[in-house]
C-alpha positions as CSV (number, residue, x, y, z in Angstrom):
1,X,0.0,0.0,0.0
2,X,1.5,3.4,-1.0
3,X,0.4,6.4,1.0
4,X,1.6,10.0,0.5
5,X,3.5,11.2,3.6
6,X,4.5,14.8,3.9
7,X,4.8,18.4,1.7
8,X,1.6,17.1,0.5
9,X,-0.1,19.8,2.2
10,X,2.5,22.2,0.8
11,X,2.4,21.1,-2.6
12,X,-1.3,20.9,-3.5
13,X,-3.6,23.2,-0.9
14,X,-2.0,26.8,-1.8
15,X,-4.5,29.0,-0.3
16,X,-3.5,31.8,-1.8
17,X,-2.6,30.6,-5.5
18,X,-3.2,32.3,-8.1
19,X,-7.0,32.3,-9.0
20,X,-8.0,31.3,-5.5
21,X,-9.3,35.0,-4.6
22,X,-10.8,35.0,-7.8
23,X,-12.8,31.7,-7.0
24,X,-13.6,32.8,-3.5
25,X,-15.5,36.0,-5.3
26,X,-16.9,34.8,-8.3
27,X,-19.5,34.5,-9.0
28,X,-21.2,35.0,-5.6
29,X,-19.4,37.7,-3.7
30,X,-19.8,39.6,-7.5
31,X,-24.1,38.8,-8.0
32,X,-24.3,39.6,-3.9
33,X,-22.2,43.1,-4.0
34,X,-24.3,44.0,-7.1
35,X,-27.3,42.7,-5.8
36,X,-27.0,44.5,-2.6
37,X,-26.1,48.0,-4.6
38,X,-29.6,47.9,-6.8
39,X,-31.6,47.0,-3.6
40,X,-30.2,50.3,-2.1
41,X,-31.0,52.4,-5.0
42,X,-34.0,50.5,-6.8
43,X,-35.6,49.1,-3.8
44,X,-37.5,52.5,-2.3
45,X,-39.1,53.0,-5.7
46,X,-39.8,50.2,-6.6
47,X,-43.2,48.2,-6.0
48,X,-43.9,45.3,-3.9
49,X,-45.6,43.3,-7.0
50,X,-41.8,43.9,-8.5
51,X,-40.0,42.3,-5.9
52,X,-42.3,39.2,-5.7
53,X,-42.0,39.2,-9.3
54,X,-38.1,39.4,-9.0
55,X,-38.1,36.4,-6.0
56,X,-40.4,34.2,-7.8
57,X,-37.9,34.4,-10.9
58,X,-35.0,33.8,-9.3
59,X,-36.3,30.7,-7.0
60,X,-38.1,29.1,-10.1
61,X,-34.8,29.7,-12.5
62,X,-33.1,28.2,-9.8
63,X,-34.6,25.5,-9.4
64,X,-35.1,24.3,-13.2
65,X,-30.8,25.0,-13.3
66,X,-30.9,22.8,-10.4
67,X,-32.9,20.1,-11.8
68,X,-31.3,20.4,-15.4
69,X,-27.9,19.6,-13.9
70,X,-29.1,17.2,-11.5
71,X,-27.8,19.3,-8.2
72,X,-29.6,17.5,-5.7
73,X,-27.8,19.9,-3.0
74,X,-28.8,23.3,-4.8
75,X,-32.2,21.9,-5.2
76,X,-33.1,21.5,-1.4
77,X,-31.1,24.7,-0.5
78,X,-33.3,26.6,-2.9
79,X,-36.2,24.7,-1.4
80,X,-35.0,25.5,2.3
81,X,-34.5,29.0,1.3
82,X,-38.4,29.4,-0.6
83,X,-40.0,28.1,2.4
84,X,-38.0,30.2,4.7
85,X,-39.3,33.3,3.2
86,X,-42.9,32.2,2.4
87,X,-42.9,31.2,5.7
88,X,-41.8,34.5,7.6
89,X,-44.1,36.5,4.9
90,X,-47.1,34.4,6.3
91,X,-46.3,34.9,9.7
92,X,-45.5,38.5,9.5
93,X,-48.7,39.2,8.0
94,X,-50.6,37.9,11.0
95,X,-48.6,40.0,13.4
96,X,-46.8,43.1,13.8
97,X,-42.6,43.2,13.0
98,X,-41.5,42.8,16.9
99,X,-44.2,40.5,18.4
100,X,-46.5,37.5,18.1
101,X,-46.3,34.8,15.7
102,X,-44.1,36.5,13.0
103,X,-41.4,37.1,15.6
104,X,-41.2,33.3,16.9
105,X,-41.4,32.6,13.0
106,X,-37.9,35.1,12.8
107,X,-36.3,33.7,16.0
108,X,-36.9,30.0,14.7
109,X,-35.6,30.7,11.2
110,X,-32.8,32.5,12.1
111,X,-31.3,29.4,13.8
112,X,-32.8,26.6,11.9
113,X,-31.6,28.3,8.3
114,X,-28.1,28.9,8.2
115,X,-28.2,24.9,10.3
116,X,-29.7,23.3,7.2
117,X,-27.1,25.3,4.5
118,X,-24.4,23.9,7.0
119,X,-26.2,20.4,6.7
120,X,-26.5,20.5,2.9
121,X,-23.3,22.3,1.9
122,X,-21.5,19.2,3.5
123,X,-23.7,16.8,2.2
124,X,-22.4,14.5,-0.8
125,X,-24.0,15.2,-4.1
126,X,-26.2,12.4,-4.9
127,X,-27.8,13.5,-7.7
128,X,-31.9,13.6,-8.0
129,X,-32.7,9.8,-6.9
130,X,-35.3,9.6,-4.4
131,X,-33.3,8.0,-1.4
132,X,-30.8,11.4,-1.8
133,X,-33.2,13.9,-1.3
134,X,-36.0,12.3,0.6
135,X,-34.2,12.5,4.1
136,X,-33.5,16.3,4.0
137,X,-37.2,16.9,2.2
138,X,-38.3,15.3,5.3
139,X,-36.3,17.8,7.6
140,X,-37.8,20.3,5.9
141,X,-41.4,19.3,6.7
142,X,-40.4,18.6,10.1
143,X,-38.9,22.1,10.8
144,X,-42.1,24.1,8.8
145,X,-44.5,21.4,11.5
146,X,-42.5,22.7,14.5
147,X,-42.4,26.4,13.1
148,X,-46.0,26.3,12.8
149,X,-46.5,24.7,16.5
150,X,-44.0,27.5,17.6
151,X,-46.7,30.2,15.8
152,X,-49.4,28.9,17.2
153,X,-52.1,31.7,18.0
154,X,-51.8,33.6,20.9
155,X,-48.2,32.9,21.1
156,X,-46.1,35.8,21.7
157,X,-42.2,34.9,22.6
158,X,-42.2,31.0,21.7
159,X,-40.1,29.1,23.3
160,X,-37.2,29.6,25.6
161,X,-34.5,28.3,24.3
162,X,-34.8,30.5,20.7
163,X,-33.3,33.0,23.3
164,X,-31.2,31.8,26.0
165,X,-27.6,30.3,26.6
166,X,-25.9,33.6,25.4
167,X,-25.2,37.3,26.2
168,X,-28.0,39.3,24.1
169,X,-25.1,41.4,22.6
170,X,-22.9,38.3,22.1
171,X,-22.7,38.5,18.4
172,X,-23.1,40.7,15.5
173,X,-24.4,43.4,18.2
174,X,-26.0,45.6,15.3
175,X,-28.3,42.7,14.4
176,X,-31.3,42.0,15.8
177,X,-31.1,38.4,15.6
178,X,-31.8,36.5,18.5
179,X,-28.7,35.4,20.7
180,X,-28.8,31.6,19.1
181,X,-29.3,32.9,15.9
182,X,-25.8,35.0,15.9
183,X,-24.3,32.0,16.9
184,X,-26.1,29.5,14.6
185,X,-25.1,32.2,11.7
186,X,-21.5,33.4,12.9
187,X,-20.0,29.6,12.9
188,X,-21.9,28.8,9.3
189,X,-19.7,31.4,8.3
190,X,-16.8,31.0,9.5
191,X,-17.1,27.3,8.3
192,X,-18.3,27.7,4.8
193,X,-15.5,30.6,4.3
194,X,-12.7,28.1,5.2
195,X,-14.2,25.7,3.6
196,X,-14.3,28.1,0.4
197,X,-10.5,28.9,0.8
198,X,-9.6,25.1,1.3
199,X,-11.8,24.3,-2.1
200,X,-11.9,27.0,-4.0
201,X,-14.7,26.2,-6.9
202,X,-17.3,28.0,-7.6
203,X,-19.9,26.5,-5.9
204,X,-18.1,25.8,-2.9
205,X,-17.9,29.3,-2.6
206,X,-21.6,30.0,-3.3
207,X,-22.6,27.8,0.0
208,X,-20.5,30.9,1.9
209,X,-22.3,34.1,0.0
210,X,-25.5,32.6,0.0
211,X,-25.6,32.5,3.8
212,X,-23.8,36.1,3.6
213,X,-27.6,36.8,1.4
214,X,-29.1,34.7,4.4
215,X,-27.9,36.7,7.3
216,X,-29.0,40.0,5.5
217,X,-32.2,39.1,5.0
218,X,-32.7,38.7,8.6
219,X,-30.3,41.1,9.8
220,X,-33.1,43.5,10.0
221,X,-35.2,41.7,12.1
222,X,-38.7,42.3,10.1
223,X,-39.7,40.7,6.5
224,X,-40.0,43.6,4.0
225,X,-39.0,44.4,0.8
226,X,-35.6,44.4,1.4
227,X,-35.5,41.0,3.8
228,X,-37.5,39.5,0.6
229,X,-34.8,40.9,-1.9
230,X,-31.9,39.3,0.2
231,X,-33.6,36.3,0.3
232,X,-33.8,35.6,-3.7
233,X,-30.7,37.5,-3.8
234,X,-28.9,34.1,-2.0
235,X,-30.9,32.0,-4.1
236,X,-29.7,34.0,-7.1
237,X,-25.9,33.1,-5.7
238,X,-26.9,29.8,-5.9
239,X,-28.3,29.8,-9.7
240,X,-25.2,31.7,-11.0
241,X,-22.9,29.1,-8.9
242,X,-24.5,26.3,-11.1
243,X,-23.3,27.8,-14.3
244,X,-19.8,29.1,-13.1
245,X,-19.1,25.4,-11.6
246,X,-20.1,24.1,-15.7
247,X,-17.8,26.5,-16.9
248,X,-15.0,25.5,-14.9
249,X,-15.6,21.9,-15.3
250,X,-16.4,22.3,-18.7
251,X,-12.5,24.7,-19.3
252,X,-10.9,23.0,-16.4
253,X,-8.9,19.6,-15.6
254,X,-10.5,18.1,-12.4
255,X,-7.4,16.5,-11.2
256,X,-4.7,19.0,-11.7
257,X,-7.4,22.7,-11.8
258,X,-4.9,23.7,-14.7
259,X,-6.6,24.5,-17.9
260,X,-7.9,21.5,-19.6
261,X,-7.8,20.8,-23.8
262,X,-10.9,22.5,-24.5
263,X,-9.7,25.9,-22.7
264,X,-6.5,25.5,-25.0
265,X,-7.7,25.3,-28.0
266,X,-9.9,28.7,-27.4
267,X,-6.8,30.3,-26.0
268,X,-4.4,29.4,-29.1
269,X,-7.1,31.2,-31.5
270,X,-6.2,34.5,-30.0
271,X,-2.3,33.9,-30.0
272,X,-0.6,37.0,-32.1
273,X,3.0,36.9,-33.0
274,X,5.4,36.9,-31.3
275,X,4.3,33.4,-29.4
276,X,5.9,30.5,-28.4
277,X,4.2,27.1,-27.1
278,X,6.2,24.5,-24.9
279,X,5.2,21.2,-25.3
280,X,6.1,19.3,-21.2
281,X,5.9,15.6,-20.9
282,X,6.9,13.5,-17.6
283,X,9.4,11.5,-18.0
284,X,8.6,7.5,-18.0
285,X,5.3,8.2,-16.4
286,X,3.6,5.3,-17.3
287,X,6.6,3.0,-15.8
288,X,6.2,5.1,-12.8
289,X,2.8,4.6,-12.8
290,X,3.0,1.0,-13.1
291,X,5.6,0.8,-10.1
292,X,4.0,3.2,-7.5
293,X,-0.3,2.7,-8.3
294,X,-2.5,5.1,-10.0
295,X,-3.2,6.8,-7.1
296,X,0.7,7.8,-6.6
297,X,0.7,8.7,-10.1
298,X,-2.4,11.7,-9.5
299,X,-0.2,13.1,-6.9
300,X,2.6,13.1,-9.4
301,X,0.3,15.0,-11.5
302,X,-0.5,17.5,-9.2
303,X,2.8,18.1,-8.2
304,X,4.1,19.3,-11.9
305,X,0.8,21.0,-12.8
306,X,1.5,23.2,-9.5
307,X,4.9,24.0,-10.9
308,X,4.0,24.5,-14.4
309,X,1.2,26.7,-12.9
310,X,3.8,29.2,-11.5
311,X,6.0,29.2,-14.5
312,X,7.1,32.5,-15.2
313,X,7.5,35.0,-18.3
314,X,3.7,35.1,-18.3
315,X,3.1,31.4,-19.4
316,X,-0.3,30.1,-19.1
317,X,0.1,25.8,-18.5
318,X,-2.9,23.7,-19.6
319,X,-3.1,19.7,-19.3
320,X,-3.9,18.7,-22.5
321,X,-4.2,15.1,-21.6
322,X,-2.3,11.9,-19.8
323,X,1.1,13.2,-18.4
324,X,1.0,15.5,-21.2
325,X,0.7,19.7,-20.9
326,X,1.5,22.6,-22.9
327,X,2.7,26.1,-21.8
328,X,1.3,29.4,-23.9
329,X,3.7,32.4,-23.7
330,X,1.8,35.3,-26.2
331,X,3.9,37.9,-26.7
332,X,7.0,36.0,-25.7
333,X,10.1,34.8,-28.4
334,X,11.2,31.2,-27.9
335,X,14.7,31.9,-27.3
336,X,13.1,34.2,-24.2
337,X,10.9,31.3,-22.7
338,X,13.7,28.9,-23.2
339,X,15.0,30.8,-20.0
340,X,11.7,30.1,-18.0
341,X,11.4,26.8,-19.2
342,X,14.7,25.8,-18.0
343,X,13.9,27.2,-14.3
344,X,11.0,25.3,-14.9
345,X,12.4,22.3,-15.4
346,X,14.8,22.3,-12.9
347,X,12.4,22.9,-10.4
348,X,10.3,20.1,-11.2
349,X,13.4,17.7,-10.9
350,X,14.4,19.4,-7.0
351,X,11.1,18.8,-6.1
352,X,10.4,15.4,-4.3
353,X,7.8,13.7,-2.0
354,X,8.1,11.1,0.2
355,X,6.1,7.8,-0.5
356,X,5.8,5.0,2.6
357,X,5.8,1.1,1.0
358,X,5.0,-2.0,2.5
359,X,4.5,-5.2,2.0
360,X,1.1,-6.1,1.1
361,X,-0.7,-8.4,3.5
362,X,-2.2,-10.2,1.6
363,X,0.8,-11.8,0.5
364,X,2.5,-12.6,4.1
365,X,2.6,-16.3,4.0
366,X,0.2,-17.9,6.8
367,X,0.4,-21.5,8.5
368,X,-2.5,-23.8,8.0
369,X,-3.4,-23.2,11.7
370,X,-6.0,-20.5,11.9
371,X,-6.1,-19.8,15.4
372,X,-2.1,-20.2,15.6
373,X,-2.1,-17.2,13.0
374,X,-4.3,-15.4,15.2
375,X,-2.2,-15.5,18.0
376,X,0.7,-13.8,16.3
377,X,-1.6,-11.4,14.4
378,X,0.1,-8.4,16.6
379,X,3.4,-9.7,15.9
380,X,2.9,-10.2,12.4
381,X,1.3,-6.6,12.0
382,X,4.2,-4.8,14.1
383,X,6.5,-6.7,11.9
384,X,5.3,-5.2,8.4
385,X,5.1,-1.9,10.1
386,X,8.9,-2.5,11.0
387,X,9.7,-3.2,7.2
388,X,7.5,-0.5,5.8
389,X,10.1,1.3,3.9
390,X,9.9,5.5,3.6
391,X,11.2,6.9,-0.3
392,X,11.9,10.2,-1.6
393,X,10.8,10.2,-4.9
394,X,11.1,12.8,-7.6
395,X,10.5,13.2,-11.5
396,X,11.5,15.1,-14.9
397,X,10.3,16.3,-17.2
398,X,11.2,16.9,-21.6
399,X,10.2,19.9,-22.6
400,X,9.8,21.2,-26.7
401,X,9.2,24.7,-27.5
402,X,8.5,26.4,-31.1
403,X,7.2,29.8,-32.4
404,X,6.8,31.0,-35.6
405,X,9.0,30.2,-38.5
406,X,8.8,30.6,-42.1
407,X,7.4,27.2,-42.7
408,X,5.4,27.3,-39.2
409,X,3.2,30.4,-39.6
410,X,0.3,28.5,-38.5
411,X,-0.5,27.8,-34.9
412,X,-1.2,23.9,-35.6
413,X,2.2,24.1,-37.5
414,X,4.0,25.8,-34.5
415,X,2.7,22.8,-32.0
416,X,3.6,20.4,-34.5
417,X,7.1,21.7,-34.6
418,X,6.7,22.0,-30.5
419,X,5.9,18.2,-30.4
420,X,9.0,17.0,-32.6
421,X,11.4,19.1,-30.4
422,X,10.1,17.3,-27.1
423,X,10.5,13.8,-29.3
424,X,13.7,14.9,-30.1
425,X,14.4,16.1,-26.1
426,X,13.2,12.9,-25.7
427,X,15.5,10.6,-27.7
428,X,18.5,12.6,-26.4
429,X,18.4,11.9,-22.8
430,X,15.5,13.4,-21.3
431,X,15.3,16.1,-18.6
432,X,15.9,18.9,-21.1
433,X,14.7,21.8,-23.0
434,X,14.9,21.3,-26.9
435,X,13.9,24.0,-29.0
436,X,12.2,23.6,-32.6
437,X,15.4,25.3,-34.0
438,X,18.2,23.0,-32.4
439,X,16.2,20.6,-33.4
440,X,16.4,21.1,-37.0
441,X,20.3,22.3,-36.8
442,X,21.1,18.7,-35.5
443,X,18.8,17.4,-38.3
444,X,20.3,19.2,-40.9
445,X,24.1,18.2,-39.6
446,X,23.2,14.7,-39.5
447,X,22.1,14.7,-43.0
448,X,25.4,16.9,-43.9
449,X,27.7,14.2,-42.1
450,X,25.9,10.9,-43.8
């Protein structure tokens, strides 16, 4: 069994990568700023019937993006949110903004909501099946059955324990949220924004703003035109998540987050001379792969696609497929990148990891006595972990790079030209930078000296 051991951490989770800001903000921080801006300005002209109009489009867009791409998560956090509101809008009607019903409505939602887009942001996605969502659909009718018991008539402060156990200015003091409510809200947050920062995809993200939308919706501690804004403002967040997350997965290589083929193949279209495009292939990967497992091999795969994602002289790295990238450099010469690429590579073969291998149990000859093996199960186990052997490993890479020539004007001819340097890098010893014009130099000596 191979298991990755240290600088794993190092290596792969860069908090502050490049692009990991950028994923933190859009789309949702983006839709929520803007959001928040127009309900300032718009909101005191505009008309009740344009707000419900504006909630009822967002939550039923939402919902049809949700079902198209099978988001089972999205879905019941859309659903959660809908009922929240409809809810509070019921009870608020019945009562005035600081008493009866609608305020035991506001105390309960303001603990139970930001608890269920905890529950459901850290919920696998299942997908649409029946057995995924029926559980949390059947939260959901058990929270509106014990909301509506809370609102009974009559009922003027609910329960005690929507307000007790904290200080009433423990948290967010400015908010009129109830004591268990800050709390419920402050750790969502905090949780969904590391969690955001530790992933950093789009829709990991939109869990975090669309409790931000939450948490402004009740901040003010009534349900008016503004509290009803916020709240299809955080399912908006959600919508706009859905089609970010497409694009990235549709532009993006899951395993490595580097650019995938399709991304590529857009970028080269708007490539203007000068250009030059490195062609970077690990060395004896698949023998690698073979020796180590599969799953050693991934982490080899992140490892290079983290370097090549730093490279400098304003390169842009894509994985184009297998062990297999390309770098872009547009307005760069070859003989310019050559530099970079060399830095590159060198890095890439000082970088190593350290890889624990034992001896597979299931191979450890046993005597025909079962219950003598038993007996020495400890010492057999202590034994293996005594000849579990700790390696350093590290790779290299073969790197081809081509720009423009007279008989390369083309950007398919330039990658062509990048892909017979790296063969040629390749057969001459790997672990080195050819470019297209050495390449044909040694070509045309070899034909000179046959």
């Amino acid at each position: 069994m191979l298991r990755i051991a240290c600088r794993r951490g190092m290596d792969y989770v860069e908090l502050w990568r490049r692009g990991a800001l950028k994923s933190l903000f859009v789309p949702g921080g983006i839709v929520l700023l803007a959001a928040g801006l127009l309900i300032a300005v718009v909101l005191p002209a505009a008309s009740p019937a344009s707000i419900d109009f504006y909630s009822y489009a967002v939550f039923g867009a939402g919902i049809l993006l949700a079902l198209r791409f099978r988001s089972s998560r999205v879905l019941l956090a859309l659903l959660f949110l809908f009922v929240s509101w409809r809810a509070l809008a019921f009870y608020f009607a019945r009562s005035g903004p600081i008493t009866g019903p609608g305020w035991v409505a506001f105390e309960a939602v303001s603990i139970l909501l930001p608890l269920d887009l905890l529950l459901i942001a850290f919920s696998r996605e299942r997908g649409l099946s029946l057995p995924s969502i029926a559980p949390k659909l059947c939260l959901l009718f058990v929270e509106a059955v014990f909301v509506a018991i809370l609102c009974r008539p009559g009922e003027t402060s609910g329960s005690s324990f929507l307000h007790a156990g904290l200080p009433e200015r423990a948290l967010f003091g400015w908010s009129t949220l109830p004591p268990l409510g800050r709390l419920a809200f402050g750790a969502t947050l905090l949780i969904l924004l590391a969690r955001a920062l530790v992933y950093p995809r789009p829709l990991e993200s939109g869990w975090f703003w669309c409790a931000v939308g939450a948490f402004l919706a009740l901040s003010r501690g009534r349900m008016g035109s503004e509290g009803e804004a916020f709240f299809a403002t955080a399912g908006l967040v959600l919508a706009s998540s859905i089609i970010e997350n497409s694009y990235v997965l549709a532009y993006h290589d899951e395993l490595t987050a580097l650019p995938g083929r399709r991304a590529f193949n857009d970028a080269v279209l708007e490539l203007e001379e000068p250009y030059a495009i490195a062609v970077v292939d690990i060395d004896h990967f698949k023998r690698f792969n073979d020796t180590y497992g599969h799953e050693t091999g991934d982490e080899v795969l992140r490892m290079v696609a983290s370097r090549l994602a730093g490279v400098a002289g304003g390169g842009q790295a894509f994985r184009v497929g297998g062990e297999e990238f390309s770098i872009l450099f547009p307005r760069l010469r070859m003989n310019d990148a050559v530099g970079h690429l060399q830095r590159l590579r060198a890095e890439i073969e000082a970088s190593t990891f350290r890889v624990r291998r034992g001896l597979d149990r299931r191979r450890v000859p046993r005597g025909p006595d079962r219950r003598a093996a038993a007996s020495s199960k400890g010492a057999r186990i202590r034994r293996l972990a005594a000849e579990e052997r700790v390696m350093d490993l590290s790779v290299t890479v073969s790197i081809g790079v081509a720009e423009p020539a007279a008989r390369t004007r083309r950007v398919e001819d330039v990658i062509r030209a990048a892909d017979r340097a790296l063969y040629h890098a390749k057969q001459t010893g790997r672990n080195r930078v050819e470019t297209a014009s050495s390449r044909s130099r040694t070509a045309r000596l070899k034909r000179s000296t046959a």
